[in-house]
C-alpha positions in Angstrom: 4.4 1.0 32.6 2.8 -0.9 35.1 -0.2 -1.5 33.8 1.1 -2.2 30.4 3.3 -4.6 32.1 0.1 -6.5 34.1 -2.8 -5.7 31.4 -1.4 -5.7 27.9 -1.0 -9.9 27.8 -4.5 -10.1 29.1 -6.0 -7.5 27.1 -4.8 -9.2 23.8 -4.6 -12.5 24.6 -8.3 -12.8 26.7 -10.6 -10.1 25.9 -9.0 -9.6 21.8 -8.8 -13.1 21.0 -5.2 -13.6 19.7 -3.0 -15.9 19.8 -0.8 -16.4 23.1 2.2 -17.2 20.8 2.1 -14.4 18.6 1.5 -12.3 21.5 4.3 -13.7 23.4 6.6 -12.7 20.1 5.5 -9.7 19.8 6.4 -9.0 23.9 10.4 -10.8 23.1 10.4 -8.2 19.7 9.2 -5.1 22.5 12.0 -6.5 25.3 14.7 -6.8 22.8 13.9 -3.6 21.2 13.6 -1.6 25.0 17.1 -3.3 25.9 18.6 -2.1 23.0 17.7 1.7 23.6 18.5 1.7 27.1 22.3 2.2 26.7 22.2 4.0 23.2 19.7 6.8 25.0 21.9 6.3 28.6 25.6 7.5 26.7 23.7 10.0 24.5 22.3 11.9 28.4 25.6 11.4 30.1 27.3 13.5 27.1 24.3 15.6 26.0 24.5 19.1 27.9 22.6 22.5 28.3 21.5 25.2 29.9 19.2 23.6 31.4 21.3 20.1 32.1 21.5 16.9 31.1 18.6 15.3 31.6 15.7 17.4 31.9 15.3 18.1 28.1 15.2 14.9 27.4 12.2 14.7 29.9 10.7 17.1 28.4 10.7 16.0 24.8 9.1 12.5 25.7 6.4 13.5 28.0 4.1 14.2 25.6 4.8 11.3 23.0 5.0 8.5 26.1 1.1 9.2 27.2 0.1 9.2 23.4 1.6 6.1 22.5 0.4 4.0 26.0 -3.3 5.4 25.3 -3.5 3.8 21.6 -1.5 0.5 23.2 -5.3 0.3 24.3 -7.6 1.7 21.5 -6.2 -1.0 18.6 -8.7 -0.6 15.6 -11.1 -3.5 14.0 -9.0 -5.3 12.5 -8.0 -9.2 12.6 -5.3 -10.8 14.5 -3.1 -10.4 12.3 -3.8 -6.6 12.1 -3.3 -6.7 15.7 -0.5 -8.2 16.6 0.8 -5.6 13.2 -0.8 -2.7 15.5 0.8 -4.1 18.5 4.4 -4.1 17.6 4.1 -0.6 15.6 2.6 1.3 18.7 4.6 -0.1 21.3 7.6 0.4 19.4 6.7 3.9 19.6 5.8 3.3 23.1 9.3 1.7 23.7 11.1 5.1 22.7 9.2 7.6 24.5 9.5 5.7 27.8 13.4 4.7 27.8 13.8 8.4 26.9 11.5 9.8 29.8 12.2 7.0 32.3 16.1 6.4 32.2 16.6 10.2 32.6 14.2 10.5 35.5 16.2 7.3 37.0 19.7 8.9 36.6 18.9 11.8 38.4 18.2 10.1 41.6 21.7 9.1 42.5 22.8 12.9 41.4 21.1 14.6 43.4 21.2 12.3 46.4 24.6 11.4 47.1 24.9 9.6 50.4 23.3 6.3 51.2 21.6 7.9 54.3 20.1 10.5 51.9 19.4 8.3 49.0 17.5 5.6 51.8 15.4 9.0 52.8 14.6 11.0 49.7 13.7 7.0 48.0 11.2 6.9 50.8 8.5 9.9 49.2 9.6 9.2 46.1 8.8 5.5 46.0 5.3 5.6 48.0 4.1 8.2 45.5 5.6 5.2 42.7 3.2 3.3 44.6 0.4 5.5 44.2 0.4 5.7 40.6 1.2 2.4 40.5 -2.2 1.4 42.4 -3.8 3.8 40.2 -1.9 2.0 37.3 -2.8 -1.6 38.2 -4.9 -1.8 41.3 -7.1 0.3 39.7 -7.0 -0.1 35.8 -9.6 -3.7 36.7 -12.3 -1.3 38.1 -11.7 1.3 35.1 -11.7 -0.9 31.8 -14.1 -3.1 33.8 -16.7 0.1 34.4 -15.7 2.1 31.8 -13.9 -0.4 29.2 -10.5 -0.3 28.2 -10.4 3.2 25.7 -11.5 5.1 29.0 -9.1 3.5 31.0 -6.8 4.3 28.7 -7.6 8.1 28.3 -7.7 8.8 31.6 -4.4 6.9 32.3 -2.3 9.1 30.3 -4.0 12.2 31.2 -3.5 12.1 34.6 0.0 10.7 33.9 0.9 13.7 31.7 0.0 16.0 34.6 1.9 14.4 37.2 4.7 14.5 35.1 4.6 17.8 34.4 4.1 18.5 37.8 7.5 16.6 38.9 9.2 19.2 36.7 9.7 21.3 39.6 11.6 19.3 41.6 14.0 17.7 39.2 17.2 20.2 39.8 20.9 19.1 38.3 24.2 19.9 39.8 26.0 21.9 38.6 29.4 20.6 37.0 32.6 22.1 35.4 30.7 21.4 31.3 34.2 21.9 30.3 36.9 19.8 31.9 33.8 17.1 31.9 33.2 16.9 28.4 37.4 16.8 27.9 37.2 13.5 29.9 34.2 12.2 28.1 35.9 12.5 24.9 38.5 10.0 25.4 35.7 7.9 26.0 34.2 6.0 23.5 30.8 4.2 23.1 32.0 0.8 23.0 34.7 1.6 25.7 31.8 2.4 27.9 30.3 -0.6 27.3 33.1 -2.8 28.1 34.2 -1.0 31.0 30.7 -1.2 32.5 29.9 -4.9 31.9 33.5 -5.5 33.3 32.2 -4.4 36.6 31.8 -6.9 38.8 29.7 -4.7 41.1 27.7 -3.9 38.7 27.1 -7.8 36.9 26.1 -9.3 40.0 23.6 -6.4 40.2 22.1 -6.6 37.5 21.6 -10.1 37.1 19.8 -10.2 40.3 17.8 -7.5 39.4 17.0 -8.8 35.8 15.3 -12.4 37.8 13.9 -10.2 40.4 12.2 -7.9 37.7 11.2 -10.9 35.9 9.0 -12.5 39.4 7.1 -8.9 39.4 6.1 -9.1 36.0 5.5 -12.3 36.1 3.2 -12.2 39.3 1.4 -8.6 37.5 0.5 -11.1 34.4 -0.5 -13.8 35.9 -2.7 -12.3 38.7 -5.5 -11.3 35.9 -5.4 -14.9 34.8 -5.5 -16.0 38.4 -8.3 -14.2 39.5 -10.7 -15.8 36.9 -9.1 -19.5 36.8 -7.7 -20.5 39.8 -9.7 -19.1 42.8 -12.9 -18.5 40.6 -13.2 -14.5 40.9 -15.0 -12.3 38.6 -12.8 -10.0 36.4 -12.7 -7.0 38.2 -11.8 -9.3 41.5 -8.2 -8.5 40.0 -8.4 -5.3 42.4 -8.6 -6.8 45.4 -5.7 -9.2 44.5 -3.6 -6.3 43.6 -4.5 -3.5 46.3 -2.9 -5.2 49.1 0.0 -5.7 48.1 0.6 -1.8 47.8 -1.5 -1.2 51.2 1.2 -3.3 52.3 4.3 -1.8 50.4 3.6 2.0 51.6 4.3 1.9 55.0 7.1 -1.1 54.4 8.9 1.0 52.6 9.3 3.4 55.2 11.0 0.2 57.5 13.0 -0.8 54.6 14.7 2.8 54.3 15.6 2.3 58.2 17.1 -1.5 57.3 18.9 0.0 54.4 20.9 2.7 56.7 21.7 0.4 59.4 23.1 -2.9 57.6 23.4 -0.8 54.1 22.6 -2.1 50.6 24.1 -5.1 50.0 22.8 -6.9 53.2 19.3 -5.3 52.6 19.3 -6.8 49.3 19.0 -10.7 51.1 16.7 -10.2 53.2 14.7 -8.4 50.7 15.0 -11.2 47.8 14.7 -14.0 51.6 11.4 -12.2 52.6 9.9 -11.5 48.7 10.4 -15.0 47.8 8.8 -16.6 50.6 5.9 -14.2 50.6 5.2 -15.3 46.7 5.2 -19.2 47.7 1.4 -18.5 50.0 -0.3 -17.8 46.2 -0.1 -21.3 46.2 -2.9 -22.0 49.0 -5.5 -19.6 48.3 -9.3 -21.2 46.9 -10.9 -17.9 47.4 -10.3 -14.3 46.0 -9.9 -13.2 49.7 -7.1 -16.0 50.8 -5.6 -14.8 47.6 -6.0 -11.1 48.9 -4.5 -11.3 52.6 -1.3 -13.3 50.6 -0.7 -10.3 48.4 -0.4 -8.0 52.1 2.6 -10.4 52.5 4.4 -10.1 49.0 3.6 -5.8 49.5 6.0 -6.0 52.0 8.7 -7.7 50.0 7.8 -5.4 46.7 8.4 -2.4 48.9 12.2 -4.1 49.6 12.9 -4.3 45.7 11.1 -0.7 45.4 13.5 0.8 48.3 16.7 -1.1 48.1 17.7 -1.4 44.4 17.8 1.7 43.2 19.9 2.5 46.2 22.1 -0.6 45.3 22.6 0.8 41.6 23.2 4.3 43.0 26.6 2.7 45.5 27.9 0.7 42.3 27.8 4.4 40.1 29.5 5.9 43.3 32.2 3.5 42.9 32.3 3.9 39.3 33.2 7.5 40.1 36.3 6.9 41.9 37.7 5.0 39.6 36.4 6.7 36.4 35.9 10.4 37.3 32.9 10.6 35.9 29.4 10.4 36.6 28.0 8.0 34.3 24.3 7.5 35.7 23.3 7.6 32.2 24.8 4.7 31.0 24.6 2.4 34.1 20.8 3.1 34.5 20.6 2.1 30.4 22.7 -0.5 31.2 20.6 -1.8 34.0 17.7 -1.6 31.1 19.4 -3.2 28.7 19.7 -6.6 30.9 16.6 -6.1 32.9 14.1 -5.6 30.0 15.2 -9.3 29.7 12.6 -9.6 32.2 9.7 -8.7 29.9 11.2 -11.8 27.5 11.2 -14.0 30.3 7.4 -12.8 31.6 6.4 -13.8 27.5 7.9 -16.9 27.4 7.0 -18.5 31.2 3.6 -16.7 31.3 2.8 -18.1 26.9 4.5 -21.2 28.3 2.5 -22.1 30.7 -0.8 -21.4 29.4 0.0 -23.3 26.7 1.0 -26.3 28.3 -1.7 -26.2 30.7 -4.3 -26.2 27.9 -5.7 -22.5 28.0 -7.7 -21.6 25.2 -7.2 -18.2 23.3 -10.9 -16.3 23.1 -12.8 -13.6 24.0 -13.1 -14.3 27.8 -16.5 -16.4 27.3 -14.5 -19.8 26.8 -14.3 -22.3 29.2 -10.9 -23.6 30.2 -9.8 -26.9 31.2 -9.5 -27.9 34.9 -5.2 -27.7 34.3 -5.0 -24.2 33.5 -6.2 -23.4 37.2 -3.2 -25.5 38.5 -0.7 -24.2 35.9 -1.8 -20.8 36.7 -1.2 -21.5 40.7 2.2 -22.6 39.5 2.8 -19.5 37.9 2.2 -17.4 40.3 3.6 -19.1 43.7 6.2 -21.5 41.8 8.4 -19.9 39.4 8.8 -16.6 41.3 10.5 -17.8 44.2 12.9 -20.3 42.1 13.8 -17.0 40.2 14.2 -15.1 43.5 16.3 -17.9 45.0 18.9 -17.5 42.0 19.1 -13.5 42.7 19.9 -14.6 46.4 23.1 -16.0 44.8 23.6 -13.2 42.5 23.3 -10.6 45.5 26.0 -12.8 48.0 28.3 -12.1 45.3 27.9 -8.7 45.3 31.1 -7.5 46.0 30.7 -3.6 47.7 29.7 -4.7 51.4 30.9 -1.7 53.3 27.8 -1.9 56.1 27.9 2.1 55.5 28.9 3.4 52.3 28.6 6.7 53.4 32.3 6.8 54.3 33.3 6.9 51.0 31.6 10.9 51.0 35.0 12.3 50.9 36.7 10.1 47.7 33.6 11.5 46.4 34.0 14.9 46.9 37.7 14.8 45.8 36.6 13.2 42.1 34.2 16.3 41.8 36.8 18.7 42.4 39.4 16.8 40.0 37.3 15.3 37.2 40.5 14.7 35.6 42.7 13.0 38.0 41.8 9.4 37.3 42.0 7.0 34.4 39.0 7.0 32.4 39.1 2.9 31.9 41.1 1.5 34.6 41.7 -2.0 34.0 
């Protein structure tokens, strides 16, 4: 996902020739059509049960189809722009599908089998720097492969080593067991829309996801942009996008490691500020750099902030599903975590519309990669990248303040915990 999220702008709009517009359309018609499947697929894995759980089968079934669809995001046929912005939407669609299916599941079982916020800040730790990995592979990398090799290679061997590290992970993803019975009684006085409702009336959960939707939206923002910024702002070559995006996830790996230690002692809520605090000022120094490496030692600084969103928010989702619980009964990390997608795929509107915006209104000019842009298109591109992020990270700050679960150690809650497991039925299902 990430490189589609940094590449798939550039790759169309730069190296394809089409339009920025269309382009930026066709991203709003993915977002909308991502958010959308997020909580249809969440409630369908909360109440979907077998033998061999919840959530694994649906792994399973969209391995395969995900690493299909994201190599022929890359291999579009010869055909005119039209035909290609056509291809775009068809293929990502399928895209779309395969990923909400594979990634949402993955996502929910992270708070299930972790349960504490001690043990959620450890096991987050291995589990995000190998994120990281993949996603140096993933972005860091994919410049040196479609630059070497040209995008269908990249593409290819993308998704096959994707495939077999997510076969590999099969191993390791174990479900609780539960009472299927006296849990799927509950569930059934529990309707779709009722879900909904109950879950956007969560206050918790609101100011949560609203700073995560504008924080998501500064990382997509800065993955777009830094293609863009690499050739028209500090005069780099193409594959000069590398070194722009490798230090920020030298940095994030061993930050992530300090974050886990801020997130036990203060816990989430107060790791949160000083995540979005440190994140947004780190984004504001791609506003000095001339050269690729000024641009380079200011991406060690934003790795340290990425690591804080990397470490922290998931942890932060994990607490408001926790309190969810003992008020519910249940354990809806299916429809929170599509929830969550549902508002932050948002983000992938907002990265169309700012990233199309400002190309546009600087002057760029859609071709091929041979065209020579207009002296404003550097300066809107700066703007881009070291402006707008730490505006949007400055309105999460306000988000996060209002976060309203600010026990400094939510671990004390283990025992309401263990109580709703033993009595799945001894609470309202929609309190209100």
């Amino acid at each position: 996902m990430q490189t589609f999220s940094a590449f798939v702008v550039y790759f169309y709009v730069d190296h394809l020739g089409v339009r920025a517009g269309w382009v930026a359309g066709a991203m709003v018609a993915h977002g909308i059509l991502n958010a959308l499947l997020n909580p249809l697929v969440g409630a369908a894995s909360d109440r979907r049960r077998t033998r061999w759980g919840r959530r694994v089968p649906w792994i399973v079934l969209g391995i395969v189809p995900l690493v299909v669809a994201f190599a022929l995001v890359w291999m579009p046929p010869a055909v005119g722009p039209t035909g290609l912005v056509v291809w775009f939407l068809v293929v990502v669609a399928l895209f779309d599908v395969a990923y909400v299916v594979v990634a949402l599941n993955v996502s929910a079982l992270f708070p299930e089998i972790f349960r504490t916020t001690a043990e959620r800040a450890r096991g987050n730790t291995p589990r995000q720097i190998f994120g990281l990995v993949g996603m140096i592979l993933g972005t860091a990398g994919a410049p040196l492969l479609y630059g070497t090799l040209g995008w269908t290679w990249m593409a290819l061997l993308l998704a096959v080593v994707s495939l077999a590290f997510f076969v590999w992970s099969l191993a390791g993803m174990v479900e609780r067991p539960v009472d299927v019975e006296a849990v799927r009684s509950r569930e059934a006085a529990v309707g779709l829309g009722d879900q909904l409702r109950y879950t956007f009336a969560n206050r918790a959960f609101v100011t949560y996801v609203l700073g995560s939707l504008l924080l998501q939206s500064t990382t997509a923002i800065v993955l777009a942009a830094i293609p863009f910024y690499v050739r028209y702002t500090v005069g780099g070559a193409e594959a000069d996008a590398t070194f722009l995006l490798a230090p920020i996830f030298v940095a994030a790996i061993p930050s992530i490691v300090g974050w886990s230690w801020v997130v036990r002692k203060i816990g989430p809520r107060s790791a949160m500020l000083w995540v979005v605090t440190v994140y947004g000022l780190a984004t504001c120094l791609y506003l000095i750099p001339s050269t690729v490496l000024g641009a380079a030692l200011a991406g060690l600084a934003v790795g340290v902030g990425v690591a804080g969103l990397m470490q922290v928010l998931e942890v932060a989702l994990a607490q408001v599903i926790d309190d969810d619980e003992r008020r519910t009964g249940l354990r809806r990390e299916g429809m929170y975590f599509g929830a969550n997608g549902f508002v932050v795929r948002g983000s992938v509107i907002v990265q169309a519309v700012l990233v199309a915006g400002v190309l546009s209104a600087s002057g760029y000019v859609e071709g091929a990669g041979d065209v020579a842009q207009p002296d404003t298109v550097a300066t809107g591109v700066r703007l881009l990248l070291g402006g707008v992020p730490v505006v949007l990270a400055a309105l999460a700050f306000v988000c996060f303040w209002f976060y309203p679960l600010r026990g400094r150690d939510p671990d004390d809650t283990d025992a309401a915990l263990a109580e709703a497991d033993a009595s799945p039925t001894a609470a309202d299902p929609l309190p209100r």
